[in-house]
N, CA and C of each residue as an Amber inpcrd file, in Angstrom:
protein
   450
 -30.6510000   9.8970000  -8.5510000 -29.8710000  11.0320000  -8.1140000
 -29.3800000  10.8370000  -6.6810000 -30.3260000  10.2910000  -5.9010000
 -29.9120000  10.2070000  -4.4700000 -29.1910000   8.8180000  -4.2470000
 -29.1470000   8.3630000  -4.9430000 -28.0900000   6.9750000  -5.1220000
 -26.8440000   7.8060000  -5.4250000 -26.6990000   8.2830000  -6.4040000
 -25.1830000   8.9630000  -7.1580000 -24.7990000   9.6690000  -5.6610000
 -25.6040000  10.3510000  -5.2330000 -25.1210000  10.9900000  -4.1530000
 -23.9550000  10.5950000  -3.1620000 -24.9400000   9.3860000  -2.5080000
 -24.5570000   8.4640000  -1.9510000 -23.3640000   7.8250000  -1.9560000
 -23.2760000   7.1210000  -3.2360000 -21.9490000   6.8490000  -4.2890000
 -20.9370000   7.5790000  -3.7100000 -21.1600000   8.4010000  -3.9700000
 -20.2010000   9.6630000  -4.0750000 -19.2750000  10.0490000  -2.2770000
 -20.5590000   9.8780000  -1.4830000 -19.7760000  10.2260000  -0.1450000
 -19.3340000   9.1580000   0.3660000 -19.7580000   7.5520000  -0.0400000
 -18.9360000   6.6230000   0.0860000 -17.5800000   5.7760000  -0.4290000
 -17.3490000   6.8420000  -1.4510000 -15.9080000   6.9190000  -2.3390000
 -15.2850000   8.0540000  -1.6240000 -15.6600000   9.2870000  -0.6550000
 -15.2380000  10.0070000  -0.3680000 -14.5770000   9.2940000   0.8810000
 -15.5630000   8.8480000   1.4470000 -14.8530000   8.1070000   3.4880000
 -13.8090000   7.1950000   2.7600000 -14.2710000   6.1450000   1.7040000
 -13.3330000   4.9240000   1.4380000 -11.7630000   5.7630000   0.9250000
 -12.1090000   6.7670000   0.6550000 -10.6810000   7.3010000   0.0840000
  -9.7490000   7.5130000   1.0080000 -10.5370000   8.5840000   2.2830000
 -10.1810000   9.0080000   2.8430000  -9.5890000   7.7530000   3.9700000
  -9.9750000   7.0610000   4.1340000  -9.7260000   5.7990000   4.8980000
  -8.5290000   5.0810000   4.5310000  -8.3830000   5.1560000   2.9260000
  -7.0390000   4.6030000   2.2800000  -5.9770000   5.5110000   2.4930000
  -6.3680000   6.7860000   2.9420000  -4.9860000   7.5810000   2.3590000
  -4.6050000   7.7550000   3.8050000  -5.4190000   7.4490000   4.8240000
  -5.1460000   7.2360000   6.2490000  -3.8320000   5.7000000   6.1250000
  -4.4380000   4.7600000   5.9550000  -3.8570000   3.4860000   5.7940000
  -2.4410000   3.7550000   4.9290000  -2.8630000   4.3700000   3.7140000
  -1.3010000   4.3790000   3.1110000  -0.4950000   5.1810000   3.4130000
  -0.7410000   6.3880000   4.3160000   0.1180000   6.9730000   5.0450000
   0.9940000   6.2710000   6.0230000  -0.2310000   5.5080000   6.7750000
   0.5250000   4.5610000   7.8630000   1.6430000   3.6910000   7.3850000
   1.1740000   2.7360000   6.1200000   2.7350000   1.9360000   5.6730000
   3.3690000   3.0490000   4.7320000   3.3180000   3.8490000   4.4250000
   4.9460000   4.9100000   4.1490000   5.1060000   4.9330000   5.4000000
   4.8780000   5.3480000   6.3500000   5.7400000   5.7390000   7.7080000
   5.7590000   4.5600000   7.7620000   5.8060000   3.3680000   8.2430000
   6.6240000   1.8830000   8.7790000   7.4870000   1.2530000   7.7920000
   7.3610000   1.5130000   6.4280000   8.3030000   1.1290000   5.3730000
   9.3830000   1.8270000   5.2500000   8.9730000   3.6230000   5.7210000
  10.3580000   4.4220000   5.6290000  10.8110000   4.0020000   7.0260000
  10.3550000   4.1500000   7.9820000  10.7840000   2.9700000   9.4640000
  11.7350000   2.6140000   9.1520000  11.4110000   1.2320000   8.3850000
  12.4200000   0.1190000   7.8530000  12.8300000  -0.0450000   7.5340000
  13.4620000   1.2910000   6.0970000  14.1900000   1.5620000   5.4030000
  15.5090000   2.5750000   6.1610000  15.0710000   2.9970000   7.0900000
  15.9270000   3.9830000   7.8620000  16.6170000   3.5690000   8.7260000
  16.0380000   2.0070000   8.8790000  16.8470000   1.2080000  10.5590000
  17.9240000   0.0430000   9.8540000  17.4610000   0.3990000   8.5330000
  18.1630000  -0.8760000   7.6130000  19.5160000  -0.5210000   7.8000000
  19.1100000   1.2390000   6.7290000  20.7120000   2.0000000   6.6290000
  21.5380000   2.3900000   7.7960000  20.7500000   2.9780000   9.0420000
  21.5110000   3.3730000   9.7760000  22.3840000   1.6640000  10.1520000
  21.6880000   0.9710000  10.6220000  22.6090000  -0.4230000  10.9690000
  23.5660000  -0.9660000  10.4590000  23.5050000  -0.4150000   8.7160000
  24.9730000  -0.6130000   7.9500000  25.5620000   0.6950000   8.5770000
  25.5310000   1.7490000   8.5740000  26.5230000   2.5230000   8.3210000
  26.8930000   2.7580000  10.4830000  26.4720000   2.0040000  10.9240000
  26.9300000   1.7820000  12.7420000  28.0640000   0.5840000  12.2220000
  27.1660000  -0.2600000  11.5090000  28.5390000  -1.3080000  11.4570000
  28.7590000  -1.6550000  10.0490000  30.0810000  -0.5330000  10.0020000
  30.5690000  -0.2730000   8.7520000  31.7270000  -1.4810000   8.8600000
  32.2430000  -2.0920000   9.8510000  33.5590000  -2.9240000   9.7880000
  32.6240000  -4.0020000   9.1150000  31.7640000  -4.3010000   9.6820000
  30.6940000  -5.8350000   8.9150000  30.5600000  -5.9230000   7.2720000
  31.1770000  -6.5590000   6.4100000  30.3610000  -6.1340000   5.2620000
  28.9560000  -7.1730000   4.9780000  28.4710000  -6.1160000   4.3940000
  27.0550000  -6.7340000   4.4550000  26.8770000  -7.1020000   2.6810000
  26.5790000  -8.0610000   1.8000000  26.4380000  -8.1660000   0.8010000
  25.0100000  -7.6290000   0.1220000  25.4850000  -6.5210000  -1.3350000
  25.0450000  -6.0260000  -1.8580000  23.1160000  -6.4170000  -2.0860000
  22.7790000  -7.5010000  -1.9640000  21.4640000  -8.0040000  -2.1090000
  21.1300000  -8.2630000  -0.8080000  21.8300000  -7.9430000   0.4720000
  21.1700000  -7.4340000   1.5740000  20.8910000  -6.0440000   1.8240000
  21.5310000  -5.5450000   1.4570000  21.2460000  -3.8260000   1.0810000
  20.1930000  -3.3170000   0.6830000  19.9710000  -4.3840000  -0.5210000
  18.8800000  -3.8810000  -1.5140000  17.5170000  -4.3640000  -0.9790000
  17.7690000  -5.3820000  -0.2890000  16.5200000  -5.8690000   0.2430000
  15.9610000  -5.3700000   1.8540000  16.8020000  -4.8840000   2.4010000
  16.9780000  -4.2780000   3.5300000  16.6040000  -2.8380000   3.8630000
  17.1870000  -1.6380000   2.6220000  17.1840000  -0.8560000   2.8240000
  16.7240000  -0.0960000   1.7100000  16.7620000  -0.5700000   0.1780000
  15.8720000  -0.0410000  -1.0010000  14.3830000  -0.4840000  -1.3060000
  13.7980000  -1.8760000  -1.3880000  12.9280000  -2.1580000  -1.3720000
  11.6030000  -1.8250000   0.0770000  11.8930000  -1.6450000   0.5750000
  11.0550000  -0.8630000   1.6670000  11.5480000   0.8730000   1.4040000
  12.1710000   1.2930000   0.8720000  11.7470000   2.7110000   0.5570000
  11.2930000   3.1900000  -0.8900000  11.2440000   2.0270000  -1.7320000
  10.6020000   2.0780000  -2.9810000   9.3010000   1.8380000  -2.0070000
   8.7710000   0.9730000  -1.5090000   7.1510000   0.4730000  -0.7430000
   6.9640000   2.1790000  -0.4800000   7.6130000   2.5770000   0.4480000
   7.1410000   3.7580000   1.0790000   6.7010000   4.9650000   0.1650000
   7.5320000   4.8360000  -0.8710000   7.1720000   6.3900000  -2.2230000
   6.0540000   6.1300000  -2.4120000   6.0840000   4.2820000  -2.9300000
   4.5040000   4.2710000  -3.2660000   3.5050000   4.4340000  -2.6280000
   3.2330000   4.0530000  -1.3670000   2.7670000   4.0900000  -0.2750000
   2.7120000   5.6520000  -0.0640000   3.3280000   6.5140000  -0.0500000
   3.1910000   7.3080000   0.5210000   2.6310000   8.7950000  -1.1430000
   2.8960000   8.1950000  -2.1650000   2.2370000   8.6380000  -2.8860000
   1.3780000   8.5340000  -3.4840000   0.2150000   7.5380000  -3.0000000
  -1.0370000   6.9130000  -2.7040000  -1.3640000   7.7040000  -1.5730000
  -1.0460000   7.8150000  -0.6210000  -1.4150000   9.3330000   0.4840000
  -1.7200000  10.0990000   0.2040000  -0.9370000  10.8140000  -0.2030000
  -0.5980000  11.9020000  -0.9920000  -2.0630000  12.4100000  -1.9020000
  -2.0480000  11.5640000  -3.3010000  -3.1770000  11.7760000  -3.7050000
  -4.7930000  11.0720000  -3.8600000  -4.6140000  10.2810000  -2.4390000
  -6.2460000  10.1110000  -2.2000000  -6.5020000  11.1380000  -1.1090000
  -5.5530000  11.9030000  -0.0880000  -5.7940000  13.1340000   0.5660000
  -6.0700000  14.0130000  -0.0660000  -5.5590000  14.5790000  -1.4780000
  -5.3590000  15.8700000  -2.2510000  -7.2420000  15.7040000  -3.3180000
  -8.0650000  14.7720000  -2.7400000  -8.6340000  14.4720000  -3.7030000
  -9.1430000  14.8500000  -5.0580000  -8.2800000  14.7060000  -5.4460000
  -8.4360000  15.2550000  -7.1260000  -7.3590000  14.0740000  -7.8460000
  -7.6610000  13.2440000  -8.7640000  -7.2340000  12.3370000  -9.2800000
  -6.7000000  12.4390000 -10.4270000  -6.7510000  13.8520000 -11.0560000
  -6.4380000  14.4290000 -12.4180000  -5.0190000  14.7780000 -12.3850000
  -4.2150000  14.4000000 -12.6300000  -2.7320000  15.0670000 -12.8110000
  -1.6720000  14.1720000 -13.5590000  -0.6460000  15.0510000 -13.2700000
   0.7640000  14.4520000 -14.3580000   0.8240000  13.2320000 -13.5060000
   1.0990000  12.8340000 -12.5370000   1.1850000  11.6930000 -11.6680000
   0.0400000  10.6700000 -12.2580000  -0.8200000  10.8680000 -12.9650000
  -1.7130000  10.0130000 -13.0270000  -2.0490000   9.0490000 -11.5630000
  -2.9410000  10.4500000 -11.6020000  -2.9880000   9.5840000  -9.2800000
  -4.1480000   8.3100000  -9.7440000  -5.0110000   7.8350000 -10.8220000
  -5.8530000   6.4820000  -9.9830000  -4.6840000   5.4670000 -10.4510000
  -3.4770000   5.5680000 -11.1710000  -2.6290000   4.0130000 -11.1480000
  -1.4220000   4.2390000  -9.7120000  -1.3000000   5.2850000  -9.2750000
  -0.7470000   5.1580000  -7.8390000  -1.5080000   4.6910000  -6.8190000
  -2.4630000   5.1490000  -6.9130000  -3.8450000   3.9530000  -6.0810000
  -3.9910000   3.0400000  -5.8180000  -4.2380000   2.8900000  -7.9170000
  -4.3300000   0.9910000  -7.5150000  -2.8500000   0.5960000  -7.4320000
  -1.6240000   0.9400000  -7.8980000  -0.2950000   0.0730000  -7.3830000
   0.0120000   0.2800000  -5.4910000  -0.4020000   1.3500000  -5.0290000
  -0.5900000   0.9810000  -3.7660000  -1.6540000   0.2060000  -3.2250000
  -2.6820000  -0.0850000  -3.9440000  -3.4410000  -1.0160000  -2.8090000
  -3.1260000  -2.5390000  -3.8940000  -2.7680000  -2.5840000  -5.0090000
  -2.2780000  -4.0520000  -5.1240000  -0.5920000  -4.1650000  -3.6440000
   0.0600000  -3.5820000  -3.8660000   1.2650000  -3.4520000  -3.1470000
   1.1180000  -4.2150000  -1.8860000  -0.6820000  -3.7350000  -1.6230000
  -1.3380000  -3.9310000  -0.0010000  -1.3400000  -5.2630000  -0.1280000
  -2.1260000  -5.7700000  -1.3490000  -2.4130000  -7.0990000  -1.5090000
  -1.7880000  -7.9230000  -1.2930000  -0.5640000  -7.3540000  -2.1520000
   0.7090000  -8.5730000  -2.2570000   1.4500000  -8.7670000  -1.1260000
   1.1200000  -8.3190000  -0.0180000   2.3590000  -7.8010000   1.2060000
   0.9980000  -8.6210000   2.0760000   0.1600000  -8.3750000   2.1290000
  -1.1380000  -9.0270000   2.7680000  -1.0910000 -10.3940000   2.3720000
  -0.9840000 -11.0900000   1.3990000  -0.7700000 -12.3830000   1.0050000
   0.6540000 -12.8390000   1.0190000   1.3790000 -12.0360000   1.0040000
   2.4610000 -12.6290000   0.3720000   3.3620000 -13.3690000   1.6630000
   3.1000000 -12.5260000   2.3140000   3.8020000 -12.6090000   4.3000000
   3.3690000 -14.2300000   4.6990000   2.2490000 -13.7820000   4.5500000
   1.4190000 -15.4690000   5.1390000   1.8790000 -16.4240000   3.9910000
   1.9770000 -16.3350000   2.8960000   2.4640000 -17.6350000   1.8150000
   3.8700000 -17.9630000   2.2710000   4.4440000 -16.7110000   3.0220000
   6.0350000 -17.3900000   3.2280000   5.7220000 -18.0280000   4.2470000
   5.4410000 -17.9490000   5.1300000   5.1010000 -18.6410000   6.4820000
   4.3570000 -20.2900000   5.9210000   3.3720000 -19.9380000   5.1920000
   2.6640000 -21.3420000   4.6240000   3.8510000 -21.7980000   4.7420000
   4.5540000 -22.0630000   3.4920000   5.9700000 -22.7440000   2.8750000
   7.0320000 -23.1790000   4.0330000   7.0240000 -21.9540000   5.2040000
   8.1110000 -22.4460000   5.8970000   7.4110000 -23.5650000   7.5080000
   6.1100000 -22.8300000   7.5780000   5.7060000 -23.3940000   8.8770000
   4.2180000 -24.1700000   8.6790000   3.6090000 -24.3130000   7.7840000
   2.3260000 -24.6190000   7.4450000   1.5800000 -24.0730000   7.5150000
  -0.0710000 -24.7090000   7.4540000  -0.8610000 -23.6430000   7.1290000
  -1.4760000 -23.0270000   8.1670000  -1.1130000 -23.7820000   9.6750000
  -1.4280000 -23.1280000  10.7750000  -0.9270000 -21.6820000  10.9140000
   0.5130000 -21.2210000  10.5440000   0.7890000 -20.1350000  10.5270000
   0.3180000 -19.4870000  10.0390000   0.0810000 -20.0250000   8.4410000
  -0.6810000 -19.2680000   7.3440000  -2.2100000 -18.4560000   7.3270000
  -3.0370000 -19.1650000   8.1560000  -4.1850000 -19.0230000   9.0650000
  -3.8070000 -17.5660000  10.2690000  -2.7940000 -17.8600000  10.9510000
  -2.8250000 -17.1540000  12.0960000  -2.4840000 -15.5820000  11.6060000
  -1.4110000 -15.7260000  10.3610000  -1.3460000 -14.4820000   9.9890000
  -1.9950000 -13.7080000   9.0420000  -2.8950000 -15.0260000   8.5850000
  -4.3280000 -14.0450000   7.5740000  -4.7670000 -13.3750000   8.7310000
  -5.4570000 -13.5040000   9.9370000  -6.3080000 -13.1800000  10.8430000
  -5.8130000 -12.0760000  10.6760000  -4.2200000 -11.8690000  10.9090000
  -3.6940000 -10.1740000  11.1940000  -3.6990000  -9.7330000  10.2120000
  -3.6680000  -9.9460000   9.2300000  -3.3920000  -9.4010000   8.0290000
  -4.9430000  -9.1810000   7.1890000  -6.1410000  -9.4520000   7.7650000
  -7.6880000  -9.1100000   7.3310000  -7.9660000  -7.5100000   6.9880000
  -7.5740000  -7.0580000   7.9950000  -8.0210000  -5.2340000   7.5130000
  -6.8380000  -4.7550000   6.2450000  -5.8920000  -5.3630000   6.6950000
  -4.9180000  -4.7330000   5.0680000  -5.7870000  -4.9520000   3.7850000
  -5.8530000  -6.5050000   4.1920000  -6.3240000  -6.9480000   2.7240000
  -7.6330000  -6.1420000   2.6620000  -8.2750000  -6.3550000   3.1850000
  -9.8670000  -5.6670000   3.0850000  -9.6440000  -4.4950000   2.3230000
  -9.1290000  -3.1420000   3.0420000  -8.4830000  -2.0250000   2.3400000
  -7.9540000  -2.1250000   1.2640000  -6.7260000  -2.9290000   0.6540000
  -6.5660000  -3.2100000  -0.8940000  -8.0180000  -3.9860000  -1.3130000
  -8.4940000  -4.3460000  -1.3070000  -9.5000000  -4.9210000  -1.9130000
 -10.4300000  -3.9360000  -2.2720000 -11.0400000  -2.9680000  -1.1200000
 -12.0730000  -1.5710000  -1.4710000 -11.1460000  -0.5280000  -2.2250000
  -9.5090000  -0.2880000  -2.2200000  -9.0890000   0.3580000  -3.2390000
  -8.6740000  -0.0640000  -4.4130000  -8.9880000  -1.2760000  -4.5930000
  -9.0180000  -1.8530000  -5.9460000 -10.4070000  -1.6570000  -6.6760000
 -11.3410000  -2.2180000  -5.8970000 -12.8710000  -2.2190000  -6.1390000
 -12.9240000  -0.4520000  -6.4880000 -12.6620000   0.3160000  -6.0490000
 -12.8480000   1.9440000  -6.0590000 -12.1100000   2.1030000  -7.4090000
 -11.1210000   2.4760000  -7.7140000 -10.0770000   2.5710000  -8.4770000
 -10.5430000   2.1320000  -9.7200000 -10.4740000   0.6570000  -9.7560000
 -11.1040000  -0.2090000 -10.7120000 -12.0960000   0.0980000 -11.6550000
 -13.3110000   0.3650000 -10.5470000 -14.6810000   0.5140000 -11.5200000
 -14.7750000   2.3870000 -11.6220000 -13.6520000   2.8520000 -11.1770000
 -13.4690000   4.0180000 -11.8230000 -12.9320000   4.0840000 -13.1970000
 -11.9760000   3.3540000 -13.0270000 -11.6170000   3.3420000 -14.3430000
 -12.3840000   2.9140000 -15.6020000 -12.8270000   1.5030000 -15.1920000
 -13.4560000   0.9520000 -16.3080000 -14.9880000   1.9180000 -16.9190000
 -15.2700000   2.5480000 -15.7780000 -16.4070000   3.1810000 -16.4860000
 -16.6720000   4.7210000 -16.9570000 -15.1040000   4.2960000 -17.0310000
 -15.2440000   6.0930000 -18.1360000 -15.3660000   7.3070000 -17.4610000
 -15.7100000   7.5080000 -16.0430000 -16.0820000   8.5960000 -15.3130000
 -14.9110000   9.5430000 -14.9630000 -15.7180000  10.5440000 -14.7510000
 -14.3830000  11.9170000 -14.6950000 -13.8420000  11.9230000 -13.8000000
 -12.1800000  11.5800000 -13.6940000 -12.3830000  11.3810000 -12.3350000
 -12.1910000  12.2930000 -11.2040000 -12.0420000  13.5880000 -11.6200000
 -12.8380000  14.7780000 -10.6420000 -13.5770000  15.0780000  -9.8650000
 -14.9730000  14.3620000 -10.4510000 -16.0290000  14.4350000 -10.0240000
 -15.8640000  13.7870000  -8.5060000 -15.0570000  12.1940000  -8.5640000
 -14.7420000  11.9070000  -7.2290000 -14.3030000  12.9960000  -6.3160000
């Protein structure tokens, strides 16, 4: 019983810790999504091609919904709804993953693995965080539990 307890208030901080974190990248993804557009529409004489747009100014505000609706409902804690909040969870903390690895693999490829090294270092607490909201999420799911009770 005093284990479950336990359990329980350490799924509560870890939540609360994620929905801190995924708040933070919605606000720097909508950032980036907002400095994208305004910079096309300052320089409207420039044309900018359509798959810079998209990569510039849609794909960092798709990051941010998710991101920010992973906020949303690890703050609201209650995991029960039409949103099905534990797969916004885990697609925000895989999201973490992939953006945590994925940064440093481009760098591998372009600069070696010294870079690749230098920007794991920065990139340790992201990953860590997708990793405990995967681990959370995860063995919520798999084991059948209500997920209310979280």
């Amino acid at each position: 019983m005093r284990l479950e307890v336990m359990k329980r208030g350490l799924v509560r901080i870890a939540r609360a810790l994620l929905g801190v974190y995924f708040c933070f990248c919605a606000t720097m993804f909508l950032l980036v999504a907002l400095e994208g557009a305004f910079r096309r529409a300052w320089r409207a004489h420039i044309h900018m091609d359509p798959a810079h747009v998209v990569v510039v100014c849609l794909i960092p505000a798709a990051f941010a919904v998710v991101f920010a609706l992973g906020a949303w409902i690890a703050a609201r804690g209650s995991l029960t709804s039409k949103l099905n909040g534990k797969a916004w969870l885990a697609c925000a903390s895989l999201l973490s993953l992939l953006i945590t690895f994925g940064i440093p693999a481009f760098y591998f490829h372009r600069d070696g693995a010294g870079a690749f090294w230098d920007l794991q270092r920065f990139f340790a607490v992201p990953t860590v965080l997708g990793l405990i909201g995967l681990a959370i999420f995860w063995s919520v799911r798999r084991s059948g539990e209500r997920l209310k009770s979280l």
